[in-house]
C-alpha positions, 0 to 999 in steps of 0.5 A: 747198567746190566752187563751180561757178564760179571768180570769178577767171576772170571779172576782166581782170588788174589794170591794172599801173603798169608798163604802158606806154600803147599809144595806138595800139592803144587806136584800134585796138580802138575801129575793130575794135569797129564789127565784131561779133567781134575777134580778138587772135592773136599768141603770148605775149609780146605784150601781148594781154590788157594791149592788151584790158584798156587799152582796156577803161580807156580810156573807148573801150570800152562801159560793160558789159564782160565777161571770161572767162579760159579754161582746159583745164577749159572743154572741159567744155561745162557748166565753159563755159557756167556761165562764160558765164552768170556773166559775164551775170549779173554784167552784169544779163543776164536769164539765169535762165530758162536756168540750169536748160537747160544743166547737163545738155544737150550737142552739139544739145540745146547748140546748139539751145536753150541758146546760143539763150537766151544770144544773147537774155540778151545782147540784153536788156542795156540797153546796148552790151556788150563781151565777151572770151573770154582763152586761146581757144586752150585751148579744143580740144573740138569740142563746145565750139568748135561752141557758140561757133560758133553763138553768134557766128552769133547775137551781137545788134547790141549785143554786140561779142565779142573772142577772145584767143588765141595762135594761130587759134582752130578756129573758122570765121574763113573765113567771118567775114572773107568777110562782113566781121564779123572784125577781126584784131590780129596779132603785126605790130600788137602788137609795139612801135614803136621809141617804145614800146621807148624808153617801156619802157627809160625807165620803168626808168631806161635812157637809151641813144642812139636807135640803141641803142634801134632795135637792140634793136627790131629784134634783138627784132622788138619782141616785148615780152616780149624788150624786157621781159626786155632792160630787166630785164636792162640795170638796173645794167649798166656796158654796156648798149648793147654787151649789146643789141650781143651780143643774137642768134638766134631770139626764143625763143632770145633770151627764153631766154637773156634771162630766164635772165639775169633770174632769175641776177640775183635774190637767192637765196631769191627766185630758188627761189621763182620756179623752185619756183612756176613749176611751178604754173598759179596759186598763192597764198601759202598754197599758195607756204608748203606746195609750198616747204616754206619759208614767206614766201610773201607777202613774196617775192610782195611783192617780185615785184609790187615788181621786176615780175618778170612777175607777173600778178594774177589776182583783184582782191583780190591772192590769186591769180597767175600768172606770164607764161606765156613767164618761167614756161616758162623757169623751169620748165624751169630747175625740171627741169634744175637740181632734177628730184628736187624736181618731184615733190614740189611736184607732190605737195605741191601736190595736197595743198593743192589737194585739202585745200581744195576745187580738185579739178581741180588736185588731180587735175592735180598728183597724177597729174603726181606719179606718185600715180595711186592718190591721184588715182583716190581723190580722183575718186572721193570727187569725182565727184558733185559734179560730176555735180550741176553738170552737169559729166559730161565733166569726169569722164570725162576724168579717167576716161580719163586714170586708165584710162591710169595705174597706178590702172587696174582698180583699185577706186575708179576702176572703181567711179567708172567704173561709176556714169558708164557706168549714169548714161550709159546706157552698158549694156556699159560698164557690164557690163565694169567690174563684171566687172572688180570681180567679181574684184577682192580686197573690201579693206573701205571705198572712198574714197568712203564705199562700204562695200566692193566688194560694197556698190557692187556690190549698189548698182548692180545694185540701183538701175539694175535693168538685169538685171531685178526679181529681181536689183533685189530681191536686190541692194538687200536687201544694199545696206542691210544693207551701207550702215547709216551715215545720214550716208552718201549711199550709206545714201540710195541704198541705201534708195532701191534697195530702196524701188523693188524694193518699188514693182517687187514690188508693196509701195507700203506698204512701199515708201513706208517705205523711200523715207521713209529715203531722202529724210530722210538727210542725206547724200542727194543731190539727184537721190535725193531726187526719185526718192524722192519722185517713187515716194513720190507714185506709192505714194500714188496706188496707195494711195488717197491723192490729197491727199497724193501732190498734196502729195508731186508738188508738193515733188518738182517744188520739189526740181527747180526749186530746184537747177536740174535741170529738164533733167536726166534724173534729174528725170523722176520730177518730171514723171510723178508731176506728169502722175499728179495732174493726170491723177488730179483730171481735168486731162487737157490738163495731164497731157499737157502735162507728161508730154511736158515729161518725155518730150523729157527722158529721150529725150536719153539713151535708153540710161538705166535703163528703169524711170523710163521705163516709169512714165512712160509708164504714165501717159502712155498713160493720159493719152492715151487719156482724151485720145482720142488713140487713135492715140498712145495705141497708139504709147506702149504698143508702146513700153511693152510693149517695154521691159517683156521680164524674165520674172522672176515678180517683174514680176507687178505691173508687168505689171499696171500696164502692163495697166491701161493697156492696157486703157484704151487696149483699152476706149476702142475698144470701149466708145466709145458706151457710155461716150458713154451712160454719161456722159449717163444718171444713175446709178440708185442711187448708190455708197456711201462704200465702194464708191466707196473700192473703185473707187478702189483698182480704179485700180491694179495691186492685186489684189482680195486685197491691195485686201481687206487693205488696207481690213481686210475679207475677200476676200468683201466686196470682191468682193461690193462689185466685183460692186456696183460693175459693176451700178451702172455698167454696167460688164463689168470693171474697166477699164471700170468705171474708165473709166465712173467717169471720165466720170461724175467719180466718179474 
């Protein structure tokens, strides 16, 4: 199952009987830790994350500590901060308030208001916090490294951050040193004393003289990895002293050649295991049992946690390990020179195992290292919305990039994947370009996703997003229910999604509530679907007379958003227009304002999205505005609607005539001000009757007066005759007006 947060990320590695003390270092974390940020630079091989994690047990350190494990995945900055937030969590940092701001938001949205909030989570803790950032120097994405940047900018006084990396991470460290906020641990600091390279041959059982001690120091430059390695190495050896004598060269040539004579040592089914596993970032014994192809897995793992054959634990529970990035780099290497045929096969044998259960990344990782593109492309595809719903947009795009790169490219299910991001982005030409591309391609039947076929994602797109008008909307979302019949689709959900809104665009709210119904009730419905659905559910039931359940409706769409955390999602805009629509419909005209403006600063992130929600909501809010007598914004959103609203189709009758009735209340408060300042204080002559005052309820809408008559099963005649009798008993000339005196007088 895909889970936003991968736990093993959060934990220090283990404490290893093995390790020696470094006393020393253990004080200089406790000095560095009077500045607000440390940084640990050295390249592997130096015991930076064992020096963080010994000090950490120390008692030195603070009582809350924190830790996050970096990886490629986090240049997604949503993959980053979901990290980030589970870490503080976990500490009891007052985090929920924020947990809906950062699955959507990039770049300033980021930096202004979520790393913000994260700085006042951290100060809230009750007491001093230590908080490593491992592998910093993964972290490439200027996006992300401009966050983290404006997070140290705002670290309180009672959080101390450590950054572990193997080399200078790109952030502004200049302007830390020239301010005296950055302490730095280096290779010169790290690399081990002559005491330390005695503490290290000991605890193997090596006694050799104190000069033989200090050559192997200085042959190594007390790198640690090489004294590791050379110890390993030395166990057994009738001339141990004479093997440190023949030791030169660089340290990588030296841990080379070092670790080749490790791993010559080990017994042979051992020694596979190590060069076949060494292909894998992290492995687990199940996945050791399929890549093999051997079994035996978890007793080899016994043995290398016993041999300390650099082996790292990465989850508490001992299910998860990698091995030292320097040895690993080795036996890969030894992996490609002795069995290059063979790597393509744990690639592939690897992404299956991944793939089956649930690790999407390194699915896709180890599929496209494994030449299989196509099965790649297919996997993304089955994939992508998932990802989408936590927020992790980016990470999508970059397998995107990397399969337009690859064989996959031009084929169906990468361009259909590509597509649904380009609309979901606002990427108009984009989008344009990929269904050219799958205009032509051959229609082979189902896609991997569940896609009926290629015209059924066609008919989809062009039917749900409406780019190309409310014709094309209606025709495509036609087909795309006919194509799309399976309830436990998501795309049966998104299709009847589709043609609900055509019907809403035609002027059909009746019908249109029917289809929405379908929508919102399949099971395979995403979440996001779900609150369009409803949201133009509440907006049919309001056209519709229907004031009590379109409170009901507004008020579980709302739910649907805060429940899954999607408030600052721009697919959550339904939620807020049809929120403003009730309250504007029971009077509370402040209150409409306020939450249609919640939903406006949301959908202005992304201007380029589907025009449609946005011409609903603004409806509405010029609406608001006007009865709020803010003639001057009034006018300014209704430019800005009559902008957006330029198909000639015939089908845009009703639109049209949504956008005129908000118009006109723009129209009637500049010109009928003192009459309605009149209206509201005389008394009403001779009251409305119940069906009168139904009429005047319908005259709200876009209805015309013929579709008003069938509704309420009476004839053209009477409901003009009862329009008649509306005006005289208000004073009204027309309809607008008769519905903004109506207002005033809260017969509405």
């Amino acid at each position: 199952m895909f889970d936003p947060v991968d736990e093993s990320k959060l934990h220090p590695p283990p404490a290893r009987p093995a390790w020696i003390p470094r006393v020393r270092l253990v004080d200089a974390m406790t000095s560095a830790a009077q500045l607000p940020v440390t940084l640990i630079a050295a390249p592997a091989g130096y015991g930076k994350s064992t020096v963080a994690t010994q000090w950490f047990d120390s008692g030195a350190a603070p009582r809350l500590r924190g830790w996050l494990r970096l990886d490629a995945g986090d240049n997604d900055p949503t993959r980053l901060w979901t990290h980030l937030v589970a870490v503080i969590d976990r500490l009891g940092g007052d985090v929920d308030p924020i947990a809906a701001e950062y699955v959507a938001m990039s770049g300033p949205a980021m930096i202004g208001r979520v790393v913000p909030r994260f700085a006042d989570a951290l100060a809230t803790l009750a007491e001093p916090l230590a908080l490593v950032l491992d592998d910093v120097h993964l972290l490439r994405s200027a996006e992300c490294t401009a966050q983290l940047d404006a997070l140290i900018d705002r670290l309180p006084p009672n959080t101390h951050l450590i950054l572990v990396s193997r080399s200078d991470p790109s952030l502004r460290l200049g302007r830390l040193r020239v301010a005296g906020r950055l302490a730095e641990i280096r290779s010169r600091t790290l690399s081990f004393t002559a005491a330390e390279t005695h503490q290290v041959l000991a605890s193997e059982g090596l006694e050799l003289s104190a000069d033989a001690i200090e050559e192997l120091r200085v042959r190594t430059e007390g790198w640690p990895a090489a004294v590791y390695l050379a110890a390993l190495s030395l166990r057994g050896r009738d001339d141990p002293e004479n093997f440190i004598a023949e030791l030169s060269g660089s340290n990588r040539f030296i841990a080379d050649y070092l670790s080749e004579e490790v791993l010559a040592r080990q017994e042979p089914d051992l020694r596979d295991f190590i060069v076949d596993m060494s292909l894998f970032e992290q492995f687990s014994a199940p996945l050791g049992d399929v890549a093999t192809g051997r079994g035996g897995s978890a007793g080899l793992i016994r043995r290398l946690e016993r041999t300390n054959l650099f082996l790292t634990p990465l989850d508490a529970a001992g299910v998860w390990f990698r091995f030292h990035h320097l040895f690993g780099s080795f036996a890969r290497g030894a992996l490609e020179a002795e069995r290059p045929e063979r790597v393509r096969d744990l690639h592939l044998r690897g992404a299956d195992w991944f793939g089956t259960h649930g690790y999407v990344d390194e699915a896709v990782r180890h599929a496209m290292a494994g030449g299989a593109d196509a099965a790649a492309a297919a996997l993304v595809q089955r994939s992508w919305t998932r990802y989408f719903d936590v927020g992790r947009a980016a990470t999508v795009r970059g397998w995107i990039q990397a399969l337009d790169a690859s064989s996959a490219a031009g084929e169906a299910p990468l361009t259909v994947t590509a597509a649904w991001v380009a609309a979901l982005a606002g990427q108009r030409a984009e989008l344009e370009r990929r269904l050219a591309v799958l205009e032509n391609l051959p229609d082979d039947g189902p896609l991997p996703d569940g896609t009926a076929s290629i015209r059924a994602a066609l008919a989809m797109l062009r039917g749900m997003f409406g780019f190309d008008g409310p014709d094309r909307m209606i025709a495509e979302s036609a087909v795309a229910v006919d194509l799309q019949p399976d309830p436990g689709s998501a795309w049966f959900a998104i299709a009847r999604a589709a043609r609900g809104h055509a019907e809403y665009v035609s002027g059909r709210p009746d019908q249109a509530r029917t289809w929405f119904a379908e929508a919102a009730g399949a099971p395979g419905a995403a979440n996001s679907v779900r609150i369009l659905a409803l949201g133009l559910t509440a907006l049919c039931e309001l056209e519709l007379d229907d004031p009590g359940s379109a409170r009901a409706t507004a008020t579980e769409t709302m739910r649907l958003v805060t429940e899954h955390a999607m408030e600052a999602m721009p697919s959550s805009l339904w939620a807020y227009t049809v929120v403003g629509a009730v309250r504007l419909s029971d009077g509370d005209v402040g209150g409409a304002l306020h939450i249609l403006d919640e939903g406006l600063q949301i959908r202005r992130r992304l201007p380029g999205l589907t025009p449609w929600p946005l011409i609903y909501h603004l409806i509405v809010m010029v609406k608001a505005a006007a009865r709020a007598r803010q003639e001057t914004r009034a006018t300014d959103l209704l430019t800005e609607l009559e902008g957006l609203a330029t198909w000639p189709d015939a089908t845009m009758r009703a639109t049209l005539a949504r956008i005129a009735s908000a118009r006109a209340e723009v129209e009637v408060g500049r010109r009928v001000e003192p009459r309605l300042e009149r209206a509201a204080g005389a008394e009403l002559g001779e009251p409305l009757t119940p069906r009168e005052a139904q009429v005047l309820r319908r005259l709200r809408g876009s209805q015309s007066l013929r579709e008003i008559a069938g509704d309420l099963y009476v004839s053209l005649n009477t409901v003009k005759t009862i329009t008649s009798s509306v005006y005289r008993k208000l004073g009204a000339h027309s309809r607008a007006e008769a519905v903004s005196i109506g207002r005033v007088r809260r017969l509405l």
